[in-house]
C-alpha positions as CSV (number, residue, x, y, z in Angstrom):
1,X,76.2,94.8,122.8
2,X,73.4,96.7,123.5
3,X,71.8,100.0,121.6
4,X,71.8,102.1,124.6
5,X,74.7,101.1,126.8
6,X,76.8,102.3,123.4
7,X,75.4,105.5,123.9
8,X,76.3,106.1,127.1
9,X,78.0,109.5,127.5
10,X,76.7,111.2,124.8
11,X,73.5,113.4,123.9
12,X,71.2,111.7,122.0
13,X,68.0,111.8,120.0
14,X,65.8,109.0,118.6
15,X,64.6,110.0,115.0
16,X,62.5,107.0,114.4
17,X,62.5,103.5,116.1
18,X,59.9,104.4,118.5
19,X,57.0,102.0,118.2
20,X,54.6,104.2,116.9
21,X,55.6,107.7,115.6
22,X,52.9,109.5,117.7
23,X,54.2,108.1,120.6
24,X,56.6,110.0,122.4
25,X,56.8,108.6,126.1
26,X,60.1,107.9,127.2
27,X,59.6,104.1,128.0
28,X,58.6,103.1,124.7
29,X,61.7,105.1,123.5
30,X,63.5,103.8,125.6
31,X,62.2,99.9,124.3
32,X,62.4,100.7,121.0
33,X,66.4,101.7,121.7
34,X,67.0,98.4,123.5
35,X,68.1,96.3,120.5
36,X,71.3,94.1,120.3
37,X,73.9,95.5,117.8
38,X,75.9,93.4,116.1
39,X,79.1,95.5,114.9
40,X,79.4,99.3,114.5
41,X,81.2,100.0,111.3
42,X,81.7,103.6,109.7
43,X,82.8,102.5,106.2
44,X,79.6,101.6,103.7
45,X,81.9,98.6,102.5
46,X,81.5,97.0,105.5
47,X,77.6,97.0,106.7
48,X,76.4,93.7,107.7
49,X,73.0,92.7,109.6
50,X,72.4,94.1,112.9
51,X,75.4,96.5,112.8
52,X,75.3,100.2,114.0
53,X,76.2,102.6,110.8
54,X,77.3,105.6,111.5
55,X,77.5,108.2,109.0
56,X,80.3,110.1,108.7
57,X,80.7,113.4,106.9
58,X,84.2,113.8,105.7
59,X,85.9,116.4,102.7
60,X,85.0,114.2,99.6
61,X,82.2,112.0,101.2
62,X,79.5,111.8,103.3
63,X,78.2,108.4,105.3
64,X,74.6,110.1,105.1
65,X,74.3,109.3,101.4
66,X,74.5,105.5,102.2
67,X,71.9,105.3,105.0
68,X,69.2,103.5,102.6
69,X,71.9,101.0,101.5
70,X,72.3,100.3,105.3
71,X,68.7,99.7,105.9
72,X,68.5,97.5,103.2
73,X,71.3,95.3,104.4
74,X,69.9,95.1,107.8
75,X,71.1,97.5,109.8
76,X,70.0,97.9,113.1
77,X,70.7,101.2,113.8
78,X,71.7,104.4,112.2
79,X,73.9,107.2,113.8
80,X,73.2,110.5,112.1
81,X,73.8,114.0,112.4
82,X,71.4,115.4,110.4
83,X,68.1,113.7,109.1
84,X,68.2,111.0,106.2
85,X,64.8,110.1,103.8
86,X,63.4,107.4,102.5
87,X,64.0,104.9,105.8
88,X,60.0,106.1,107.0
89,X,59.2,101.8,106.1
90,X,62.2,100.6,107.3
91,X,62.5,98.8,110.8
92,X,66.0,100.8,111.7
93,X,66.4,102.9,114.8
94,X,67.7,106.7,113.6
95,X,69.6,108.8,116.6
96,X,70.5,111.9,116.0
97,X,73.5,113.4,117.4
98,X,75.3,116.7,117.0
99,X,79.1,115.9,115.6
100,X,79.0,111.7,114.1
101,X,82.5,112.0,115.0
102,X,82.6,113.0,118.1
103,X,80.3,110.8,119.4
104,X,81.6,107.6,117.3
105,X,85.1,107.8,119.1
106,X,82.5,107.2,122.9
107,X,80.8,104.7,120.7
108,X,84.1,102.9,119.6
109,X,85.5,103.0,123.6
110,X,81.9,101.5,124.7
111,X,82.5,98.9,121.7
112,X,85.7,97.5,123.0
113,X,85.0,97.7,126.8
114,X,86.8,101.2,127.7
115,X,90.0,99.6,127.2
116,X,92.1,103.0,128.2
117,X,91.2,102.7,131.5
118,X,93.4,99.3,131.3
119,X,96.5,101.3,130.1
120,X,98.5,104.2,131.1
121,X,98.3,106.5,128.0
122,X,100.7,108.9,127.0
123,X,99.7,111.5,124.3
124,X,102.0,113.8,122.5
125,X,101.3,116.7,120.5
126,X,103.6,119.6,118.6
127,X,104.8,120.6,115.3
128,X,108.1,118.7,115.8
129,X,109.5,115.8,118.2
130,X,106.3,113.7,118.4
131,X,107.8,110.7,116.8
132,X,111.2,111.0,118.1
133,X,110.1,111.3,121.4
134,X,107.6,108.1,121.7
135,X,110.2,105.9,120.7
136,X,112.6,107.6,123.6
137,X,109.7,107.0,125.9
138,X,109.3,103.2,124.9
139,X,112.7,102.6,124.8
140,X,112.7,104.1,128.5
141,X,110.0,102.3,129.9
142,X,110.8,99.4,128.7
143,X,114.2,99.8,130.0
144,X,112.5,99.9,133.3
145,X,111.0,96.7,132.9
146,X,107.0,97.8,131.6
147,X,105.5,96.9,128.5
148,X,104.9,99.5,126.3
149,X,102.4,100.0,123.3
150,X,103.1,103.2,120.7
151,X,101.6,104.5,118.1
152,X,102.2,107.1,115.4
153,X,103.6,108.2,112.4
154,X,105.4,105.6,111.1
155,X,104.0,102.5,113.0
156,X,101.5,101.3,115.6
157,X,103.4,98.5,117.8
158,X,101.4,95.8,119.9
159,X,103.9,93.4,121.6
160,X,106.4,92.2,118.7
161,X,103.3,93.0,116.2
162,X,104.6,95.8,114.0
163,X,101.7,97.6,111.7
164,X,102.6,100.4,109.4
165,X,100.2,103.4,109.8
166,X,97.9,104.7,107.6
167,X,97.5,108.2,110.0
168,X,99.7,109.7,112.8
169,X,96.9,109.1,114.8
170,X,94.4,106.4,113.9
171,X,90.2,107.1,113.6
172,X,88.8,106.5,116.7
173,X,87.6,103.2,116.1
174,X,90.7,102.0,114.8
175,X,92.6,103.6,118.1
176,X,90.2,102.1,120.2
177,X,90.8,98.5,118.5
178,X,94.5,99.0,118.9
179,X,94.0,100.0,122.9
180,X,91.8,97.0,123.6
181,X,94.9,94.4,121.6
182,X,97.3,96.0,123.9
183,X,95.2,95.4,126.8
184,X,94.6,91.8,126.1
185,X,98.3,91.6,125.1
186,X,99.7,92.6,128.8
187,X,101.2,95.6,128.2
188,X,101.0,98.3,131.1
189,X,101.5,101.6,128.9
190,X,100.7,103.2,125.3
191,X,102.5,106.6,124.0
192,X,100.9,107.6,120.9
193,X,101.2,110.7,118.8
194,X,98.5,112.9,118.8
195,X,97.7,115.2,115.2
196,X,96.3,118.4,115.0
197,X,93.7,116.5,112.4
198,X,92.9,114.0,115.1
199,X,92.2,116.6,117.8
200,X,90.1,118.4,115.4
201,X,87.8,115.6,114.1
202,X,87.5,114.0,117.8
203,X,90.0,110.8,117.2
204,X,91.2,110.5,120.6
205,X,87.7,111.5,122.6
206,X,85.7,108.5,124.5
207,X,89.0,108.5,127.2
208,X,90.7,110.8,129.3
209,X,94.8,110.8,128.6
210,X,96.6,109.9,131.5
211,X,99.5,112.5,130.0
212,X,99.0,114.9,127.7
213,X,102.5,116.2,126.2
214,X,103.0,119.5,124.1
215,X,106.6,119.5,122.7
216,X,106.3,122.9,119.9
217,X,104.6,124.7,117.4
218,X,105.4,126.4,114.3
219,X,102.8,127.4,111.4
220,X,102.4,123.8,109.6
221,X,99.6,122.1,108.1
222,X,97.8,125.2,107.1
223,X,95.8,124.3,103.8
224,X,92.9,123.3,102.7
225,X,91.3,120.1,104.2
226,X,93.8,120.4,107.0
227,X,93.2,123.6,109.0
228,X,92.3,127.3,108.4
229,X,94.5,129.5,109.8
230,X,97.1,129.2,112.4
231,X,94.7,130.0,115.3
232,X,92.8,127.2,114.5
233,X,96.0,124.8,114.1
234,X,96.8,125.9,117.3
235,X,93.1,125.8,119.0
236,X,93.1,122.2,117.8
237,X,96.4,121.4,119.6
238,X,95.1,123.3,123.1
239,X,92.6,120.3,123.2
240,X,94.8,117.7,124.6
241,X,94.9,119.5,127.7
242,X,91.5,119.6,128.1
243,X,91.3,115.6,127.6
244,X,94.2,114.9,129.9
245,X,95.0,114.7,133.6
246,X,98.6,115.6,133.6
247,X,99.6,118.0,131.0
248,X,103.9,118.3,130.2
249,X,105.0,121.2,128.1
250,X,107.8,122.7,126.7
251,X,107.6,126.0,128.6
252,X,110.3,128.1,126.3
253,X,108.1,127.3,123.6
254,X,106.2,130.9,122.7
255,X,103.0,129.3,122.5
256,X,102.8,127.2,125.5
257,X,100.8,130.0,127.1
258,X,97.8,130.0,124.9
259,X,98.1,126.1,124.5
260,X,96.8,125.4,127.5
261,X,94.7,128.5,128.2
262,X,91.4,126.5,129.4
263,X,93.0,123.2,130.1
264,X,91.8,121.4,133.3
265,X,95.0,119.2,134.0
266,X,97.4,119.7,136.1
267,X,100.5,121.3,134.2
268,X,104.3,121.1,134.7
269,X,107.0,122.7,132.6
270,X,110.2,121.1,131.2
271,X,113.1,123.6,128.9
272,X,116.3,125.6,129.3
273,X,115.1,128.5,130.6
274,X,115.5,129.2,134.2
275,X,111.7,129.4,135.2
276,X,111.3,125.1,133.7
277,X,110.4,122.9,136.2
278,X,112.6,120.0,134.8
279,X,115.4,121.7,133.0
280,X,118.7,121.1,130.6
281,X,121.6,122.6,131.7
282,X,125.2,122.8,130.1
283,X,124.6,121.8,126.6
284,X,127.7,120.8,125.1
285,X,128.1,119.6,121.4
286,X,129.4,116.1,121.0
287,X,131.4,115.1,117.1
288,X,133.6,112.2,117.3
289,X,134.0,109.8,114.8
290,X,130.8,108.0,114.0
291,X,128.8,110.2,115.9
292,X,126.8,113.9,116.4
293,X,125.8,114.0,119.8
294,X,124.9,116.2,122.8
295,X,125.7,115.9,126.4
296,X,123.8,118.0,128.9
297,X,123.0,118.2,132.8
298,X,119.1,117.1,133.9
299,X,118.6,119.7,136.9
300,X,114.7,120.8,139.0
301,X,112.6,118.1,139.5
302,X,115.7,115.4,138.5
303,X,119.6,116.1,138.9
304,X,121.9,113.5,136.7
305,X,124.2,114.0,133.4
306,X,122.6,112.5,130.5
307,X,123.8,112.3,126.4
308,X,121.9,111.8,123.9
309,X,123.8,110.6,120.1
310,X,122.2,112.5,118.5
311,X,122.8,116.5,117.4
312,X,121.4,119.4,118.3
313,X,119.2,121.3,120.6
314,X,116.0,119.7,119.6
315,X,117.3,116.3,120.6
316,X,117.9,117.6,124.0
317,X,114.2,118.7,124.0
318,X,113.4,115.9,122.8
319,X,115.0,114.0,125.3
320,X,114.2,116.2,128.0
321,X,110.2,115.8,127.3
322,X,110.6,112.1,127.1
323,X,112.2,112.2,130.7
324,X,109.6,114.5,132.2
325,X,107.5,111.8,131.3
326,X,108.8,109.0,131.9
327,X,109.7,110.8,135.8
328,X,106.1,109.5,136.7
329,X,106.9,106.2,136.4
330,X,109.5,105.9,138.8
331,X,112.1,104.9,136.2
332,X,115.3,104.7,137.6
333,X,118.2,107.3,136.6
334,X,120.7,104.5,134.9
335,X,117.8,103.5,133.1
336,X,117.0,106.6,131.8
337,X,120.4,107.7,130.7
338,X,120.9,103.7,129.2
339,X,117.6,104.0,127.1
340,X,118.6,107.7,125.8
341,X,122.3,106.2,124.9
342,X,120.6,103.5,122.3
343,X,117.0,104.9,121.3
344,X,116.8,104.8,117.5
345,X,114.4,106.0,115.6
346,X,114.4,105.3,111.5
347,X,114.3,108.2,109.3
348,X,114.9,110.9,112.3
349,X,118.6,111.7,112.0
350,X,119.6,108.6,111.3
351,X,123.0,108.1,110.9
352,X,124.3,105.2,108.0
353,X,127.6,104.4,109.0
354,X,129.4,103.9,105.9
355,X,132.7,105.8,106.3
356,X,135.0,107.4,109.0
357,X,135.9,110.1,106.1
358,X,132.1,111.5,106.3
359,X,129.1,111.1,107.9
360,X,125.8,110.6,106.3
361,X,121.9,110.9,107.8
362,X,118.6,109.9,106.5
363,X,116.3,112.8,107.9
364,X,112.1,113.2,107.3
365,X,112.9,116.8,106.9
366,X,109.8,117.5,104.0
367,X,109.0,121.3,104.3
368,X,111.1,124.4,104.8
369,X,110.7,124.8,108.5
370,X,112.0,121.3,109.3
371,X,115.0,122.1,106.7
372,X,116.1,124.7,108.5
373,X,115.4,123.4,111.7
374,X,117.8,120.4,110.7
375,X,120.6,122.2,108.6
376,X,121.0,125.0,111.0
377,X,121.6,122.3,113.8
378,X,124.2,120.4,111.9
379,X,125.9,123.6,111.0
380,X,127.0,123.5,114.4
381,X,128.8,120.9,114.3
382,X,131.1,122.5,111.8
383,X,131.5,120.1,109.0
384,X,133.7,120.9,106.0
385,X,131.0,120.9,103.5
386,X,127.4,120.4,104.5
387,X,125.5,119.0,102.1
388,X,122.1,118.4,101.4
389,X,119.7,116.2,99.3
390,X,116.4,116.4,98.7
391,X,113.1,117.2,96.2
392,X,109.7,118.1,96.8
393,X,106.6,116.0,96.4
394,X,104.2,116.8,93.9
395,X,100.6,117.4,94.0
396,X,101.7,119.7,96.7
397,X,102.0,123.7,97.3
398,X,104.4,124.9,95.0
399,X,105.6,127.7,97.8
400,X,107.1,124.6,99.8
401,X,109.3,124.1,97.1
402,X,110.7,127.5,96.4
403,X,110.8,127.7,100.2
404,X,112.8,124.7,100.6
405,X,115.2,125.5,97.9
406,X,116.0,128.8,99.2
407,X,116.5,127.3,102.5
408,X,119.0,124.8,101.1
409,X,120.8,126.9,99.1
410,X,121.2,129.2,101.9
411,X,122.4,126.9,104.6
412,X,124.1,123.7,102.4
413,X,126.9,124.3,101.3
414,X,126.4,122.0,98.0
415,X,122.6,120.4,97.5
416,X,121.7,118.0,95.4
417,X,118.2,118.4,93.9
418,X,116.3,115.2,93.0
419,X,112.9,113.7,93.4
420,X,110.8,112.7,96.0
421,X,107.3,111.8,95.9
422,X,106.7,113.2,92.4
423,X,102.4,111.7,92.3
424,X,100.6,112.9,89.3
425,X,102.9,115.9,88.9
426,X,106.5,115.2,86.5
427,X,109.4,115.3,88.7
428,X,111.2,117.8,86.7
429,X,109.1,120.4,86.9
430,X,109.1,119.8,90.7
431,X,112.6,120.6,90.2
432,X,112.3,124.0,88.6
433,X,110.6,125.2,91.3
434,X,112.9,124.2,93.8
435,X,115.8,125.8,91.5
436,X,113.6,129.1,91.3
437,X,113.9,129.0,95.4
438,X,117.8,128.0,95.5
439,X,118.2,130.7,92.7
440,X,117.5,133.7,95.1
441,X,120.8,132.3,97.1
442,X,124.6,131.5,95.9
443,X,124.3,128.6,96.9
444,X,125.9,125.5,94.7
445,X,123.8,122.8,93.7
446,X,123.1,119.7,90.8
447,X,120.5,118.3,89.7
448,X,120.1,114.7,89.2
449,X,116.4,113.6,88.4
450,X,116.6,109.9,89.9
451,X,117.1,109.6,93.4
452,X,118.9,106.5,93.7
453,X,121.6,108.1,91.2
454,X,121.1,111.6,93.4
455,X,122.5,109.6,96.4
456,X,125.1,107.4,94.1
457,X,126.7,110.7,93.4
458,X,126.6,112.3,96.8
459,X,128.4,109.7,98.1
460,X,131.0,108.7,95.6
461,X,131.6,112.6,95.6
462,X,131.9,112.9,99.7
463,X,135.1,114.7,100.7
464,X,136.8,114.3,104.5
465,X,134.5,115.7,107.3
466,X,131.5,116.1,105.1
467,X,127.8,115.7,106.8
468,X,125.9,114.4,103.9
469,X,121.9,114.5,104.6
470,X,119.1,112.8,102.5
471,X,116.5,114.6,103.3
472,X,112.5,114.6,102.8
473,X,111.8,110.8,102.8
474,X,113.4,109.5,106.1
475,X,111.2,106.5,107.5
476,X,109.0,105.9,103.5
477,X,110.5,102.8,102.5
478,X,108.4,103.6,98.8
479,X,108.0,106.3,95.9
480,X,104.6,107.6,94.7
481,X,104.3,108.0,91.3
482,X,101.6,107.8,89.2
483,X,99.4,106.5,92.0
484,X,102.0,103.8,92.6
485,X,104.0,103.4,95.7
486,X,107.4,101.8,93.9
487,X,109.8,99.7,96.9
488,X,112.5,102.8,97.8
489,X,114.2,102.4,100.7
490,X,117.3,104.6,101.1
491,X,118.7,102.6,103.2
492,X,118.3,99.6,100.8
493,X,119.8,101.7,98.1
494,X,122.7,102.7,100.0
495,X,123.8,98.6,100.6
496,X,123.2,98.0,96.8
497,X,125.3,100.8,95.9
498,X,127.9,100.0,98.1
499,X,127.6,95.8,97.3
500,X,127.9,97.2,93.8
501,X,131.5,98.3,94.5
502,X,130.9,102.4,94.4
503,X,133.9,104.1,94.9
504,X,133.1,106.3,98.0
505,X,136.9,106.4,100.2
């Protein structure tokens, strides 16, 4: 492809490439910029001849550094965003942009043909509910008969092509890549979740989102190398709906207000308050054996019954967004309330049948807020004992564990503390933090340092009408220690124990 039509949309400014340096006039520029390129490529690893480099300048690296080395390997081109030395000799074109970023992710689209405008594209931003809710609005779609990409969290799906994800949401290049398979692969739609990290550093620029979705937000991801202060988490969100055409958001959210202050989509509303344009009405708790479940009224812009099986309020809302959506694709009613009836989703309150006496989930809950968000809900459902497992990862803030402890101890009614993603950091120590937090409660707990004898004993110690939850892990299929990622699947574990002949009725 050519130099120039890859910078199309962005401002621009040639360094050097001109053919002589005196020379300014814009058709020699102009010539000088009208040079085939071979690949564009942001990692040094990967510079051939006649690629476009583009030097990015991330926490513990910066692309600038390796602009020589790309010369020297035959670059054609350099993308830069603030001058590089030592290149005066070398026949490479140098533009100049403001943000690298920014302008890779037009770059990237231009790359792969604008394959976005070949998809419907479905973005979804918040705290909680992004993951749970793509897969409600595949399973939905697809329900209706469309063919649906997704990406996120746990995987990026093309057709029956599953690929485990690196990021929530992909670098630009990469997410462009995946767009342009699912276009070539026939599929009509892609719902994607979109990160507060990938708002910020320009991953999903170079298209315009068909729908942008806004689910919640509570104070998260508030550290260094992620974001500042809670203003700026929350700036960083607003963006989506100023890169999308039709904006959805949960309007009993407190936030929603100053989410999409500036935004220049259209915007509807979807919650249980009165004033939502699509609404749930009538919630009612559903605990039968086998199942945790809630059945509740769609009223405004839709009017049908629908159940979801799985508990709590946030499963409504998460329901509710995913049918707001999927509204604007004509799906039919019976398909909406079938796909809602069977969506799955691994690691999200994911049930494990394994008795009628008690019920155990697998749940991603890692930090205090989603804890609570997640005990209080199955609290609810009035078991006889609540309990909860779980352990902190290390090389983390110490705070979350004390904060997750207390939380447990104040809303199980037995944990068991274990370990989770332990890293360079040894897992009991981990632990004495979290017993510092549950130590401020009266809560009951034990501590059992391995996790797969933390969830032998929870189980082989269940009573009638527990709700057992492994928390903190839910879709990770591995444990990190030591710079290691060691096979652990809970699920796996849970079939061994069981093959094994533990005593659990």
């Amino acid at each position: 492809m050519r130099l120039l039509n890859l910078l199309e949309g962005i401002s621009w400014e040639c360094l050097q490439g001109k053919r002589s340096m005196e020379e300014k006039h814009s058709m020699e520029e102009e010539h000088s910029m009208d040079k085939e390129v071979s690949a564009v490529v942001y990692d040094s690893r990967k510079i051939v001849e006649g690629c476009l480099f583009i030097c990015i300048e991330g926490v513990n690296f910066d692309g600038h550094a390796f602009a020589a080395e790309a010369a020297e390997k035959g670059a054609a081109a350099l993308l830069v965003s603030k001058p590089v030395e030592g290149l005066e000799d070398k026949d490479i074109s140098v533009i100049k942009v403001e943000d690298t970023r920014y302008a890779m992710a037009f770059v990237s689209a231009a790359w792969f043909g604008h394959p976005a405008k070949k998809l419907k594209t479905i973005g979804i931003t918040g705290t909680k509910g992004k993951t749970t809710t793509t897969y409600l609005v595949k399973s939905i779609l697809e329900n209706a008969g469309l063919k649906v990409g997704l990406i996120g969290t746990i995987e990026t799906v093309i057709g029956d092509v599953h690929i485990h994800a690196e990021n929530t949401t992909p670098e630009s290049y990469i997410l462009q890549e995946d767009f342009a398979k699912m276009a070539e692969t026939g599929l009509d739609a892609v719902v994607m979740e979109v990160s507060s990290q990938a708002l910020k550093l320009h991953r999903t620029q170079g298209f315009v989102f068909d729908y942008g979705i806004f689910t919640n937000l509570e104070p998260d991801h508030i550290a260094p190398g992620e974001h500042e202060s809670f203003e700026e988490y929350m700036e960083c969100k607003g963006r989506l709906f100023r890169q999308c055409r039709i904006g959805i958001v949960n309007g009993d959210d407190g936030h929603a207000g100053d989410i999409v202050e500036g935004r220049t989509c259209e915007l509807e509303t979807y919650g249980t308050g009165k004033d939502a344009m699509l609404r749930a009405e009538n919630l009612e708790l559903v605990h039968v054996p086998g199942e945790l479940g809630v059945n509740f009224h769609v009223a405004g812009l839709m009017d049908f019954d629908a159940h979801v099986p799985a508990p709590g309020r946030f499963s409504v809302y998460n329901a509710l967004c995913a049918i707001a959506i999927c509204r604007h694709f004509q799906v039919g009613i019976e398909d909406i309330q079938n796909a809602l009836r069977t969506a799955r989703v691994k690691g999200r309150i994911e049930r494990v049948k394994i008795s009628d006496r008690f019920t155990l989930l697998i749940d991603y809950a890692h930090n205090a807020m989603a804890l609570e968000s997640l005990l209080s809900t199955l609290k609810e459902y009035e078991p006889r004992r609540l309990v909860c497992l779980f352990g902190c990862g290390g090389n983390r803030s110490r705070q979350r564990r004390y904060e997750m402890g207390e939380v447990s101890g104040r809303l199980a009614d037995f944990t068991v503390i274990t370990s989770d993603n332990p890293r360079f950091e040894e897992p009991q120590d981990i632990i004495e933090d979290i017993k510092t937090g549950i130590g401020k409660t009266e809560g009951r707990y034990v501590e059992i340092c391995d996790r797969r004898e933390a969830i032998a004993y929870a189980i082989s110690h269940a009573e009638e009408g527990d709700l057992i939850v492994l928390a903190g892990k839910g879709h990770e299929d591995y444990q990190e220690i030591r710079g290691v990622k060691y096979p652990m699947d809970e699920r796996v574990i849970i079939e061994e124990l069981l093959a094994g002949g533990l005593e659990h009725i």
